[in-house]
Every structure is written in structure tokens, then in C-alpha cells.
KETORKE-842667 format. One record per atom (N, C-alpha, C): atom name; x, y, z; residue number from 1. Coordinates in Angstrom, 3 decimals. Atoms other than C-alpha are relative to their C-alpha. Example, Ala and Ser with C-alpha at 12.3 -4.5 7.8 and 13.67 -1.06 7.14 Angstrom:
<atoms>
<a->N; u->0.890; v->-1.190; w->0.000; k->1> .
<a->CA; u->12.300; v->-4.500; w->7.800; k->1> .
<a->C; u->0.900; v->1.200; w->0.000; k->1> .
<a->N; u->-0.820; v->-1.190; w->-0.060; k->2> .
<a->CA; u->13.670; v->-1.060; w->7.140; k->2> .
<a->C; u->-0.770; v->1.090; w->0.730; k->2> .
</atoms>
This chain:
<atoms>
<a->N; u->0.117; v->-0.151; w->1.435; k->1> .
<a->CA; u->167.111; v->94.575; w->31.381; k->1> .
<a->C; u->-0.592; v->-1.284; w->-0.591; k->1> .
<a->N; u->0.671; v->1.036; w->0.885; k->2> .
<a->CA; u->164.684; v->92.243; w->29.132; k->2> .
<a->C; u->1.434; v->-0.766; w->-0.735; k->2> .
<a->N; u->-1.048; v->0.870; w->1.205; k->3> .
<a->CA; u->166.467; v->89.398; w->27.524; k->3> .
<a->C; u->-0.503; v->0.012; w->-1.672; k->3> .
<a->N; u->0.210; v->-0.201; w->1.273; k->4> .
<a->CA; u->166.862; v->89.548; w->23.736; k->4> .
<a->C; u->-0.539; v->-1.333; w->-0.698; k->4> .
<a->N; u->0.416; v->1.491; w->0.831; k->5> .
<a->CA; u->165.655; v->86.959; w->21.516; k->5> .
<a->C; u->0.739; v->-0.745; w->-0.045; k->5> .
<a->N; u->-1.528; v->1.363; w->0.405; k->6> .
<a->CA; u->168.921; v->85.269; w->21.097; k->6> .
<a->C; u->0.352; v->-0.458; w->1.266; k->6> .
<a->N; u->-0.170; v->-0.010; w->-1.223; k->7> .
<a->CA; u->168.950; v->85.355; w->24.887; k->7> .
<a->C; u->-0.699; v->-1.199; w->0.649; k->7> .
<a->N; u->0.714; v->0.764; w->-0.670; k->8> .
<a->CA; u->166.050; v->83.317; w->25.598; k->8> .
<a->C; u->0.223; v->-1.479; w->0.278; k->8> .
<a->N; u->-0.425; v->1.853; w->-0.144; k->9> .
<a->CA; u->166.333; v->79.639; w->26.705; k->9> .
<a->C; u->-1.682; v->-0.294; w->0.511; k->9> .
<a->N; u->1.231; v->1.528; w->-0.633; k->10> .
<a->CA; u->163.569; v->76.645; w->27.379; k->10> .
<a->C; u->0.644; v->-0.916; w->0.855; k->10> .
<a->N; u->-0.778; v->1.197; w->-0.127; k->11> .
<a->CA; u->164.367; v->74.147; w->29.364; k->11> .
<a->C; u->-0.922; v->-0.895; w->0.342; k->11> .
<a->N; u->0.956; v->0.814; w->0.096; k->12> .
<a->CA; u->162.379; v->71.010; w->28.638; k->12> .
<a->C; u->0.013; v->-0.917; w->1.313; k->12> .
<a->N; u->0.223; v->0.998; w->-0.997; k->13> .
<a->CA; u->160.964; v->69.141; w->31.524; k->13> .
<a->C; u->-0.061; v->-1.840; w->-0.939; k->13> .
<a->N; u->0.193; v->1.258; w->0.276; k->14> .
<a->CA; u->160.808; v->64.972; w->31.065; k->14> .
<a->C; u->-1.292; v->-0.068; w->-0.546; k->14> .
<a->N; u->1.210; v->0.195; w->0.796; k->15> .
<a->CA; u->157.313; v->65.176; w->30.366; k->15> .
<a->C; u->-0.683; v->1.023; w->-0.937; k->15> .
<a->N; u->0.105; v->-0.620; w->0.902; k->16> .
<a->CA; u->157.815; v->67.580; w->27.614; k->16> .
<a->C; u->0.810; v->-0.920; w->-1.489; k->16> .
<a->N; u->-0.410; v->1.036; w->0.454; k->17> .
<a->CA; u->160.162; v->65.262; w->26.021; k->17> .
<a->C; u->-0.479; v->-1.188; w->-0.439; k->17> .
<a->N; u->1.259; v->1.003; w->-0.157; k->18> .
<a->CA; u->157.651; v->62.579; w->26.433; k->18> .
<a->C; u->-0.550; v->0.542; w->-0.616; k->18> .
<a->N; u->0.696; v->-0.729; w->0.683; k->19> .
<a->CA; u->155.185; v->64.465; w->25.163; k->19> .
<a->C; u->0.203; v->-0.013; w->-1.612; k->19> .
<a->N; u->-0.173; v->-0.037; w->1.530; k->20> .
<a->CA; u->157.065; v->65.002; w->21.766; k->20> .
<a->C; u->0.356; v->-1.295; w->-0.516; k->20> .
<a->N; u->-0.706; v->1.249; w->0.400; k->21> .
<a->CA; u->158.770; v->61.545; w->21.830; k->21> .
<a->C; u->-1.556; v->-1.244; w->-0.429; k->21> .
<a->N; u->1.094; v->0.882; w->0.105; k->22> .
<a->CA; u->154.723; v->59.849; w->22.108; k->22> .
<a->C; u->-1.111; v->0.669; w->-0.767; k->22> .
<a->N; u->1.016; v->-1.142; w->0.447; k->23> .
<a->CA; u->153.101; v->63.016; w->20.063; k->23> .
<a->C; u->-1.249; v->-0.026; w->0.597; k->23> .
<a->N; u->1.130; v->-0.411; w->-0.620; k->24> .
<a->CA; u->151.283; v->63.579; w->22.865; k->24> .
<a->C; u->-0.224; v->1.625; w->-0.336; k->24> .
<a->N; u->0.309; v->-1.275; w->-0.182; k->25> .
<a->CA; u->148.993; v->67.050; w->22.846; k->25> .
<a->C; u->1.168; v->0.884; w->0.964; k->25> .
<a->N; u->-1.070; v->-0.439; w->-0.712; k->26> .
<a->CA; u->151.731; v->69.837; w->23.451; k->26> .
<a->C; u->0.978; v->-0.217; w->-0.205; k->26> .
<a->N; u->-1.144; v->-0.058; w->0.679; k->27> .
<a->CA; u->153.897; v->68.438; w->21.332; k->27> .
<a->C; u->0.304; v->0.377; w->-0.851; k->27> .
<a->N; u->-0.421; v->-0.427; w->0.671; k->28> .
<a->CA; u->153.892; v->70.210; w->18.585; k->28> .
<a->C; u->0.676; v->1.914; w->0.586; k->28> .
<a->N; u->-0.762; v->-1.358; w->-1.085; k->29> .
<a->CA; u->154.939; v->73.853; w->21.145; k->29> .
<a->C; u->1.150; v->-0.697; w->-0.262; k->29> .
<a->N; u->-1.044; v->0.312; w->-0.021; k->30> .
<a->CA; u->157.954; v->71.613; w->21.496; k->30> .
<a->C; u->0.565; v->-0.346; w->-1.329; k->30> .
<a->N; u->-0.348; v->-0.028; w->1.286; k->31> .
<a->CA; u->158.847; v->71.265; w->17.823; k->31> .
<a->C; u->0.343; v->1.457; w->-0.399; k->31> .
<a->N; u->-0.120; v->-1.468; w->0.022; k->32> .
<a->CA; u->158.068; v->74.923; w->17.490; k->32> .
<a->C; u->1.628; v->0.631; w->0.607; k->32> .
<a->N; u->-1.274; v->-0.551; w->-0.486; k->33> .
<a->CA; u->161.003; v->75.314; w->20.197; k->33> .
<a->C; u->0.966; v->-0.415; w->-0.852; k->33> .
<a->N; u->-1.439; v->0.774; w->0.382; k->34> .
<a->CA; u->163.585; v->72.764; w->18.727; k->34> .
<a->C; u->0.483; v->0.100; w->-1.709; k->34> .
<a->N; u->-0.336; v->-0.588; w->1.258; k->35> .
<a->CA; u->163.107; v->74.469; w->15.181; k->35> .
<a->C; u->0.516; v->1.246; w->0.265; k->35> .
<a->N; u->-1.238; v->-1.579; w->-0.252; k->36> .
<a->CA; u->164.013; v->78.225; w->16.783; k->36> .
<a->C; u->0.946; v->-0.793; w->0.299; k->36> .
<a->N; u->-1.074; v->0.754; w->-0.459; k->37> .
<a->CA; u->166.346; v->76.313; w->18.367; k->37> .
<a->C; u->1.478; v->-0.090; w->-1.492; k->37> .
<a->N; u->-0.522; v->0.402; w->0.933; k->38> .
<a->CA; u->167.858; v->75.054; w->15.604; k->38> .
<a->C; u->0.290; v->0.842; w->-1.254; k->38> .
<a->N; u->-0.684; v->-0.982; w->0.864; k->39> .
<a->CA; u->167.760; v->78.369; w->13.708; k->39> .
<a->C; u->0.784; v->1.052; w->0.991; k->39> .
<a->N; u->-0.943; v->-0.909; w->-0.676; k->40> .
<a->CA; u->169.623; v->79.848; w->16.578; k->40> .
<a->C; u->-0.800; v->1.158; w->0.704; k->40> .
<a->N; u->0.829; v->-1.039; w->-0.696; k->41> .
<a->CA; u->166.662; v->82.138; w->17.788; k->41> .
<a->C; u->-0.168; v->-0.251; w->1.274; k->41> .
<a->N; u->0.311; v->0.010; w->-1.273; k->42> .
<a->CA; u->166.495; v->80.512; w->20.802; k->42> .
<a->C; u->0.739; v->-1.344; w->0.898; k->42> .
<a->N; u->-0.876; v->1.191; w->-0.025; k->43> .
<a->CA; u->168.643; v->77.909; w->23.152; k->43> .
<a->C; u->-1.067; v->-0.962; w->0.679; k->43> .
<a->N; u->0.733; v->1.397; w->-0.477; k->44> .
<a->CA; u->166.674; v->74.570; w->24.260; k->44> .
<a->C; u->0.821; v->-0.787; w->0.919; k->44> .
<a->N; u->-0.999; v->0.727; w->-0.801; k->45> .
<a->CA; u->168.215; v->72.973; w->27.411; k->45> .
<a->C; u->-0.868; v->-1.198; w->0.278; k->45> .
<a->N; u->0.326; v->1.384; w->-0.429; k->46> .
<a->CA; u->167.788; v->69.513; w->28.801; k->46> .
<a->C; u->0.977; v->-0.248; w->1.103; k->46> .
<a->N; u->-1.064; v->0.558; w->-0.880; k->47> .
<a->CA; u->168.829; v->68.508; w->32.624; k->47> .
<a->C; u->0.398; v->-1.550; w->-0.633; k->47> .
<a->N; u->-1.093; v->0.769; w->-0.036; k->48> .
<a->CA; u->171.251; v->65.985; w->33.091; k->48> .
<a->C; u->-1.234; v->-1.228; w->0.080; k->48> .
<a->N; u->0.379; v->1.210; w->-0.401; k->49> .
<a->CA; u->168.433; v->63.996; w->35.163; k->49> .
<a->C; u->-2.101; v->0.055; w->-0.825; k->49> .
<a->N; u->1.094; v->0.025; w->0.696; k->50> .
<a->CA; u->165.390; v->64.780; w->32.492; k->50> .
<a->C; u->0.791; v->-1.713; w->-0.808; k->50> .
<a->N; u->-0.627; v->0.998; w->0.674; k->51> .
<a->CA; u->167.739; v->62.248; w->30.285; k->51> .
<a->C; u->-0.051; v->-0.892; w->0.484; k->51> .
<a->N; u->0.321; v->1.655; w->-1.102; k->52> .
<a->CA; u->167.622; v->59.326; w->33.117; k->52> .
<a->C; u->-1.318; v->-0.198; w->0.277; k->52> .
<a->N; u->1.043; v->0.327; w->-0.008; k->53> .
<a->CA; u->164.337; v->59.870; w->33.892; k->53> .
<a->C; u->-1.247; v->-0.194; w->-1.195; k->53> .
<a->N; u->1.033; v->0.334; w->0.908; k->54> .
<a->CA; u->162.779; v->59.813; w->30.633; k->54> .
<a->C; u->0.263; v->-1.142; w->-0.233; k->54> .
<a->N; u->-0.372; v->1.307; w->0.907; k->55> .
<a->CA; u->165.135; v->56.945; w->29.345; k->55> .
<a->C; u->-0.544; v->-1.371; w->1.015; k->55> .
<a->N; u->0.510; v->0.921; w->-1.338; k->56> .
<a->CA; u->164.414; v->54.940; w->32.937; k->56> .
<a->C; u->-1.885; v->-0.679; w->-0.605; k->56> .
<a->N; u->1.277; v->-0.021; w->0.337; k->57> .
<a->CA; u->160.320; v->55.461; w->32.168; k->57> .
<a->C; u->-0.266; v->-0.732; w->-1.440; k->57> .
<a->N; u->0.205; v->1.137; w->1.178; k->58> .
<a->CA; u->160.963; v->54.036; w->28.674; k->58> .
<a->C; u->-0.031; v->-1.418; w->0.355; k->58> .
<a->N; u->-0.439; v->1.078; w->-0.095; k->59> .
<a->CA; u->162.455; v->51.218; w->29.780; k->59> .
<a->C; u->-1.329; v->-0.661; w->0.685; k->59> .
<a->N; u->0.561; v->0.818; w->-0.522; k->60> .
<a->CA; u->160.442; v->50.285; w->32.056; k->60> .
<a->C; u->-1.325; v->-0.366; w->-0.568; k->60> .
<a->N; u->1.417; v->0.099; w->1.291; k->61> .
<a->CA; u->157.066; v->50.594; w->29.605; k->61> .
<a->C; u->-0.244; v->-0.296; w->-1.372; k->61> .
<a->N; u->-0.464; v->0.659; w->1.287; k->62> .
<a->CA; u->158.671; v->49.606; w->26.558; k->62> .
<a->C; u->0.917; v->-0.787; w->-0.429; k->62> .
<a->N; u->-0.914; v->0.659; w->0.300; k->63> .
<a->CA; u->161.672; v->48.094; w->26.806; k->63> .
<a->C; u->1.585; v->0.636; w->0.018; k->63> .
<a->N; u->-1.494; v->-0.844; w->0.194; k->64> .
<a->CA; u->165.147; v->48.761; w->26.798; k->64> .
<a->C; u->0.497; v->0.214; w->-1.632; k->64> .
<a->N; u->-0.186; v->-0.415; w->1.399; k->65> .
<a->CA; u->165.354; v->48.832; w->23.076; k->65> .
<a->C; u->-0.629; v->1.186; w->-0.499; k->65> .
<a->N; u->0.065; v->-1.936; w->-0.185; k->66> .
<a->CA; u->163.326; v->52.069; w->23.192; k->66> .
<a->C; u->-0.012; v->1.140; w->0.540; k->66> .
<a->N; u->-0.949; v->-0.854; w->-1.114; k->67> .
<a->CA; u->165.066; v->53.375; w->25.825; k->67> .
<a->C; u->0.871; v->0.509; w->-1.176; k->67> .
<a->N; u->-1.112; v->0.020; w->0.588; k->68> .
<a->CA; u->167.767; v->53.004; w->23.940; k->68> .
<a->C; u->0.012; v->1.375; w->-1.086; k->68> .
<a->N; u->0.735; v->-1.228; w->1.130; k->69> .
<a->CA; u->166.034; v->54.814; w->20.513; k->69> .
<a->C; u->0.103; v->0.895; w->0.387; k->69> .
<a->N; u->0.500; v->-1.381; w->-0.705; k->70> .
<a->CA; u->165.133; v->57.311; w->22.652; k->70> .
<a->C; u->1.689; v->0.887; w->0.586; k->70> .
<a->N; u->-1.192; v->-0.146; w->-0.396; k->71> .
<a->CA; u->168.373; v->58.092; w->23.836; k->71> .
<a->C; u->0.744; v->0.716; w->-1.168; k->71> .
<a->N; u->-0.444; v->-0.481; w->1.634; k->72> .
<a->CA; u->170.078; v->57.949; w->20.225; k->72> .
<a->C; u->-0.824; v->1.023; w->-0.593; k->72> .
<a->N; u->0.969; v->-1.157; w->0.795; k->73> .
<a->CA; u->167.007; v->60.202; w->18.953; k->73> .
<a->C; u->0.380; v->1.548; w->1.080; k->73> .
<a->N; u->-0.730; v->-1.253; w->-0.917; k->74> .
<a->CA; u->168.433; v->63.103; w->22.044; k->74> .
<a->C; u->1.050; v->0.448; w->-0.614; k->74> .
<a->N; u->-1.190; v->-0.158; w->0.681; k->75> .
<a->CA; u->171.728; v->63.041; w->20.279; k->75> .
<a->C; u->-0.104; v->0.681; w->-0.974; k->75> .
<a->N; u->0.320; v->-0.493; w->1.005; k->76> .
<a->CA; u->170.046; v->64.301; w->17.213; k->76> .
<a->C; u->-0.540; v->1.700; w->0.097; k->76> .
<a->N; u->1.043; v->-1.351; w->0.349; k->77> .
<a->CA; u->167.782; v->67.166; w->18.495; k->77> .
<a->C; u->1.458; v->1.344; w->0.379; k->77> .
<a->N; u->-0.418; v->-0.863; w->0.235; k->78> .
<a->CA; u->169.076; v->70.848; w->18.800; k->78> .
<a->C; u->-0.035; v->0.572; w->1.404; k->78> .
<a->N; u->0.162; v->-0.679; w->-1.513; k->79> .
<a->CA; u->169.387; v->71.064; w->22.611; k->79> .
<a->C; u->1.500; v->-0.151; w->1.042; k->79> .
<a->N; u->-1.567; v->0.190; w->-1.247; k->80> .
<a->CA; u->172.332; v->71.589; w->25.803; k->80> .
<a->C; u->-0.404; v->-1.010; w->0.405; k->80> .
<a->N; u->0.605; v->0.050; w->-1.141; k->81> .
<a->CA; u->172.085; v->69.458; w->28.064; k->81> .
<a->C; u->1.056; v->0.474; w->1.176; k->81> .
<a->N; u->-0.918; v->-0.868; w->-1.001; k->82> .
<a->CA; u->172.975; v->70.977; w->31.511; k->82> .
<a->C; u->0.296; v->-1.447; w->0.779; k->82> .
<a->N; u->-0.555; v->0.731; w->-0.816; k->83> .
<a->CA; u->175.211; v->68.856; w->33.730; k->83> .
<a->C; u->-0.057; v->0.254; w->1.580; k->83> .
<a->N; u->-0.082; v->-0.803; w->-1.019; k->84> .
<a->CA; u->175.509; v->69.057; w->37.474; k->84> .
<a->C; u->1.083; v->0.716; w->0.258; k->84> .
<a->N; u->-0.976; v->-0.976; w->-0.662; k->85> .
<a->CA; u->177.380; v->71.974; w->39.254; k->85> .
<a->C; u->-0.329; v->0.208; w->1.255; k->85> .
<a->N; u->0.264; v->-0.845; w->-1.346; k->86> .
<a->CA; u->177.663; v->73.439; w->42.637; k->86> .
<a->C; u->-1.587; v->0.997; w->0.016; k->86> .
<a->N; u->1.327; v->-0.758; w->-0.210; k->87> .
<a->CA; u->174.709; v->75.990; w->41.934; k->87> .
<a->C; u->-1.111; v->-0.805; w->-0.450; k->87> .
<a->N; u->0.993; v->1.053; w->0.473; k->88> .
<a->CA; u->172.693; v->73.318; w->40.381; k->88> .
<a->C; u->-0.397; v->-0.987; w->1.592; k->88> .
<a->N; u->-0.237; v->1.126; w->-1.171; k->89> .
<a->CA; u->173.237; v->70.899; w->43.796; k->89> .
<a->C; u->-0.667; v->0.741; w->1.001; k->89> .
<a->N; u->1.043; v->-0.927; w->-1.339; k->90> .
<a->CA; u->172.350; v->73.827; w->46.393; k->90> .
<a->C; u->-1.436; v->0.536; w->-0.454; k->90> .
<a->N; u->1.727; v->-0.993; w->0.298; k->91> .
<a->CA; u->169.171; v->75.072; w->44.357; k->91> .
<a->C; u->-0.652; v->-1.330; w->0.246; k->91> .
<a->N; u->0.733; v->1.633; w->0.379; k->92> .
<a->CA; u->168.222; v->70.990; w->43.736; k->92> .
<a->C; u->-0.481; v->-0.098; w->1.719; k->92> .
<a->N; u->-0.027; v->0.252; w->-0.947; k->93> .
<a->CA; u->168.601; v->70.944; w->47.526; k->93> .
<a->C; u->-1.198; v->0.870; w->0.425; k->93> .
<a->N; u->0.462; v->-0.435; w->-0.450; k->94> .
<a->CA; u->167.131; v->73.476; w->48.470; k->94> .
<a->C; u->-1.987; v->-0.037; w->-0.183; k->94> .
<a->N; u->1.647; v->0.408; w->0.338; k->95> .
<a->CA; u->163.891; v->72.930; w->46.844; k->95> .
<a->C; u->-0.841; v->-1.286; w->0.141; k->95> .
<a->N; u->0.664; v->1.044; w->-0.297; k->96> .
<a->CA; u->163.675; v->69.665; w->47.661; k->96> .
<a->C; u->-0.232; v->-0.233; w->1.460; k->96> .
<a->N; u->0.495; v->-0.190; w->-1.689; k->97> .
<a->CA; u->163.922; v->70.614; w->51.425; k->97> .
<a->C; u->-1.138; v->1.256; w->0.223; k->97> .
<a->N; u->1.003; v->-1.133; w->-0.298; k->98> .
<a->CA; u->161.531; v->73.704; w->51.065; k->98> .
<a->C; u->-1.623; v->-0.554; w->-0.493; k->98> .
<a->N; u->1.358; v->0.242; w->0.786; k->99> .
<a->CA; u->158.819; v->72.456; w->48.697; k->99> .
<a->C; u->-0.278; v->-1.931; w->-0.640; k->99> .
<a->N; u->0.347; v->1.401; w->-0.503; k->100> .
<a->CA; u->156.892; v->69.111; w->48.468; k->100> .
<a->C; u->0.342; v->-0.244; w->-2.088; k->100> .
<a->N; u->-0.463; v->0.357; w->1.897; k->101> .
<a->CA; u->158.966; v->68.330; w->44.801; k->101> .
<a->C; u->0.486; v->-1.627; w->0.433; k->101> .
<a->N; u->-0.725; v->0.989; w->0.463; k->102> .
<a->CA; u->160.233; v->65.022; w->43.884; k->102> .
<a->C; u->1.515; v->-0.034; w->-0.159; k->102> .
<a->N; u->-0.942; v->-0.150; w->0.189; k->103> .
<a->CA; u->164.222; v->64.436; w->43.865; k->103> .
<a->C; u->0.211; v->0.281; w->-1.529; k->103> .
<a->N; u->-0.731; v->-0.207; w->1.457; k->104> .
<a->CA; u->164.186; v->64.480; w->39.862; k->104> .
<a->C; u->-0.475; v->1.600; w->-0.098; k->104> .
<a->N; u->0.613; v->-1.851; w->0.240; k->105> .
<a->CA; u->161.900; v->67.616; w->39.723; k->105> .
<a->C; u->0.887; v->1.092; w->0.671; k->105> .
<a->N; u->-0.740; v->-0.966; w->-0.311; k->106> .
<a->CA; u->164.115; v->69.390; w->41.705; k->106> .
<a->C; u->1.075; v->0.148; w->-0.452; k->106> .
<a->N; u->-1.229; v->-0.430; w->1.014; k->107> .
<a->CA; u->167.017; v->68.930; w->39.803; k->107> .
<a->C; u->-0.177; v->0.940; w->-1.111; k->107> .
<a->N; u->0.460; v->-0.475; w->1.675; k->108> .
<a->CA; u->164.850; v->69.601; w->36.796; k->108> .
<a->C; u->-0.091; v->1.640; w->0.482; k->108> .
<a->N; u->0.438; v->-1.244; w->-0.489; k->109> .
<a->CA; u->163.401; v->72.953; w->38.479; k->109> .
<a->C; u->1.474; v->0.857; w->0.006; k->109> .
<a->N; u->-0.964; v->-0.656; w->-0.241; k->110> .
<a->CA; u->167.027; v->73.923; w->39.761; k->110> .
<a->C; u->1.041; v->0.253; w->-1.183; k->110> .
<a->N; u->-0.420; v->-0.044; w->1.515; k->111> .
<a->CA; u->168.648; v->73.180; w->36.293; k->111> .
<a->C; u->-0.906; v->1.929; w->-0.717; k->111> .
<a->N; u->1.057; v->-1.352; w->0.651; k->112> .
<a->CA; u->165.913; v->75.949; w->34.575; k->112> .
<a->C; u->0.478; v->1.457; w->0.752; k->112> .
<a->N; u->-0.343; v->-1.076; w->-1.189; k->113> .
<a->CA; u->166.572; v->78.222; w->37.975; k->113> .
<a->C; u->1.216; v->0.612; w->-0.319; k->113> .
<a->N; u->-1.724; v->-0.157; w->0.264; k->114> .
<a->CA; u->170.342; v->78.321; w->37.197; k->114> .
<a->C; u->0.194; v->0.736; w->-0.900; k->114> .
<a->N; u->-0.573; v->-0.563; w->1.675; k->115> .
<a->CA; u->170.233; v->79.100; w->33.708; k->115> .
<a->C; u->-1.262; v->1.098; w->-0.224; k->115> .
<a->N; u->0.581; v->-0.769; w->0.003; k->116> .
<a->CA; u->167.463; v->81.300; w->34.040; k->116> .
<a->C; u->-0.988; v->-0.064; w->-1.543; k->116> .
<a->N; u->0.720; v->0.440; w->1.161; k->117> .
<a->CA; u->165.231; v->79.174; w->31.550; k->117> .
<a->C; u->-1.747; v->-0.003; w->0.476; k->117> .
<a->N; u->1.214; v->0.331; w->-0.269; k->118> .
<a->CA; u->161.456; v->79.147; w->30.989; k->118> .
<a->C; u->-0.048; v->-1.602; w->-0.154; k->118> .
<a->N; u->0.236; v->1.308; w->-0.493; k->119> .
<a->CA; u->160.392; v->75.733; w->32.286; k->119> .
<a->C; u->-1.238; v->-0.568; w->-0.356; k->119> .
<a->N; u->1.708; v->0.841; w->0.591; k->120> .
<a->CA; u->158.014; v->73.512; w->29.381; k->120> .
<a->C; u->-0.008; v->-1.213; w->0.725; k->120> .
<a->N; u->0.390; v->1.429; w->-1.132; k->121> .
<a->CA; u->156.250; v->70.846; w->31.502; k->121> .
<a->C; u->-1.241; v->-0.071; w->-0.182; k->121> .
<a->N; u->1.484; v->0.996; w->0.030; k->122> .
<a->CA; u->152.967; v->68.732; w->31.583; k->122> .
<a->C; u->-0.415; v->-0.296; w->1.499; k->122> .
<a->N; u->0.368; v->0.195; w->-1.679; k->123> .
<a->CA; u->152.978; v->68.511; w->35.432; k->123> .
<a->C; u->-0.368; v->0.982; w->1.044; k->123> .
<a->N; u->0.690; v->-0.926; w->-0.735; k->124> .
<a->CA; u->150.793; v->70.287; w->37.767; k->124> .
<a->C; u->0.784; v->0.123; w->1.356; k->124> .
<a->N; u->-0.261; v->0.283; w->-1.737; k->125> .
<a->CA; u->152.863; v->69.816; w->41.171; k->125> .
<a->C; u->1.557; v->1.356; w->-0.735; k->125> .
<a->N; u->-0.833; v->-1.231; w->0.060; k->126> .
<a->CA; u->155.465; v->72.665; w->39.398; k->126> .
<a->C; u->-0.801; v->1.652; w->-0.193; k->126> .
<a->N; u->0.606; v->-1.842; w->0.019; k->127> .
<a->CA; u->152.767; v->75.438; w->39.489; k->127> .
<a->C; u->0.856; v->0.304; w->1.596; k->127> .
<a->N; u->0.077; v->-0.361; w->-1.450; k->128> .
<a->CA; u->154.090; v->75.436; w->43.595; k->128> .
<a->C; u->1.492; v->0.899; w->-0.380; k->128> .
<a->N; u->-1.010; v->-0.841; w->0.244; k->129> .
<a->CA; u->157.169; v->77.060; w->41.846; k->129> .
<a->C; u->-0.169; v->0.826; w->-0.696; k->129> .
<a->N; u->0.306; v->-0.841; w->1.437; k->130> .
<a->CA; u->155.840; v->79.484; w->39.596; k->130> .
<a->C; u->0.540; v->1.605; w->0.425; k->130> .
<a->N; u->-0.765; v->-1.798; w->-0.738; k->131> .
<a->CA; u->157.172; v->82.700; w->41.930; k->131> .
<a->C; u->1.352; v->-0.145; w->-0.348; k->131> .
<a->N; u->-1.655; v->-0.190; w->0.329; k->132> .
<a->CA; u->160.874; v->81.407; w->41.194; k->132> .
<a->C; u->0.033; v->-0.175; w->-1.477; k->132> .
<a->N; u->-0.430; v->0.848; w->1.222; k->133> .
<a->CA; u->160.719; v->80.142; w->37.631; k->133> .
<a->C; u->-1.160; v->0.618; w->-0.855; k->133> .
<a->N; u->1.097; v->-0.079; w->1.497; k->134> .
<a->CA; u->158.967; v->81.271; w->34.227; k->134> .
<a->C; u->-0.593; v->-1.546; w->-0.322; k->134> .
<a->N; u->0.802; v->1.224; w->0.558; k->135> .
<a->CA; u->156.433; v->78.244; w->33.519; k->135> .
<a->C; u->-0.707; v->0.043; w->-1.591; k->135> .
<a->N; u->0.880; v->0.297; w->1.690; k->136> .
<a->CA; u->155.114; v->76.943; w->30.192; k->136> .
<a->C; u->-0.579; v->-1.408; w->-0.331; k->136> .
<a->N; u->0.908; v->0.791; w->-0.568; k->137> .
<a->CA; u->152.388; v->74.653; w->30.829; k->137> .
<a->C; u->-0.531; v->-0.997; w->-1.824; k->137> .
<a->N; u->0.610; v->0.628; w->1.143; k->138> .
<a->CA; u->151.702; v->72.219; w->28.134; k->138> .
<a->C; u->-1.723; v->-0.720; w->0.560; k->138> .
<a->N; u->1.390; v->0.771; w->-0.879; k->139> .
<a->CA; u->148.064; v->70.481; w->28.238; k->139> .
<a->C; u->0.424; v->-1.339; w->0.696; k->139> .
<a->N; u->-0.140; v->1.130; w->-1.379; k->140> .
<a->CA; u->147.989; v->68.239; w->31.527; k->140> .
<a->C; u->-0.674; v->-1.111; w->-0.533; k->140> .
<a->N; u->1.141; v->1.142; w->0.451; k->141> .
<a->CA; u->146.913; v->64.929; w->30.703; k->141> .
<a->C; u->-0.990; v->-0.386; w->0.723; k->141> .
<a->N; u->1.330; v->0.205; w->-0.862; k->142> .
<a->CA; u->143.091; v->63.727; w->31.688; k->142> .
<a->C; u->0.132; v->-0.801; w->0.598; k->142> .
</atoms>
């Protein structure tokens, strides 16, 4: 059975986050979400390890003071974030022993997998999942 509108979920990859946090192209899709969102039309998730790896990537390119920002500005928006669990740990696993992912991406991937979210992202190395997971491809940067 189709999910209903109130049903649907996103779940933002790190470099969707990015994306809106540096108004890169592709960030206004993600505004779009975190306003349904925010009227309840639709839920907006965030893994556990999108949050370390974006705030990590600040740091290290800006500083820990807009790490930090960045951090406090998460607190604000209109999203879950998912924590780990048991089905989160064996999917993370499993994809990181089947397919040539990254340890964060596979959390990220298995997070989305779990909750049965379409997956917004800027990174081309998650088309190799596109048979398990609904994708939503923001523009790739040049």
C-alpha cells in the first residue's frame, strides 16, 4: 500500500545539510522539505552520524566556532534525528561489507533503509544503492 502524505519521510544526507548550511545549489529542495516538515506534511530525519560528520567537516574548514553554530542552528530546524539501533548496526554493516560505501555513508544509507526514507544527497557513489533506497539527487558539485 502507497504511503500517505503524512507518511512520507526524507532523510537528509551530510551533504544536503551542507548544501543548505553554505546555500549551495539544491538548497533551496531542502528548505522546501524543512517547511512541509514543519507544517507536518512530511517528517525530515537526520542520522546520528550525518550530525558528526557535518559538524567534524566544519571544524576542520572553519573552525570550531562554526562547528559549533552549526550544531546550535540543527537544534532549531524541524527534523528527527535517528539514533543507533540493532537494525540500524546490521544494515550499516552490511552495506559496508557488500558495497564499496564509506563507514559514515553506510550508516547514513542504513539510517534512510530502516525508516524507509527517501535519501536527499549531493553524492554520486550512493547511485550504487538506488535498488534498496528511494534517491533524491541534488545537483552534484563541478
Amino acid at each position: 500500500m502507497p504511503a500517505t502524505k503524512a507518511e512520507r519521510k526524507y532523510l537528509l544526507d551530510t551533504s544536503a545539510l551542507l548544501a543548505l548550511w553554505n546555500a549551495e545549489r539544491g538548497s533551496e529542495f531542502v528548505e522546501k522539505l524543512l517547511h512541509q516538515s514543519l507544517r507536518k506534511k512530511i517528517k525530515v530525519l537526520v542520522s546520528f552520524m550525518t550530525y558528526m560528520e557535518a559538524t567534524y567537516r566544519l571544524w576542520r574548514s572553519r573552525g570550531q566556532g562554526i562547528a559549533k553554530e552549526f550544531c546550535i542552528h540543527l537544534n532549531t530546524l524541524p527534523i528527527w534525528r535517528i539514533d543507533l539501533d540493532e537494525n540500524i548496526l546490521f544494515k550499516a554493516a552490511e552495506l559496508k561489507a557488500t558495497k564499496n560505501l564509506s563507514v559514515a555513508d553506510s550508516w547514513i544509507i542504513a539510517s534512510a533503509v530502516v525508516h524507509q526514507a527517501t535519501l536527499v544527497h549531493k553524492d554520486p557513489e550512493f547511485e550504487q544503492v538506488k535498488d534498496l533506497i528511494q534517491l533524491w539527487a541534488l545537483p552534484y558539485k563541478v
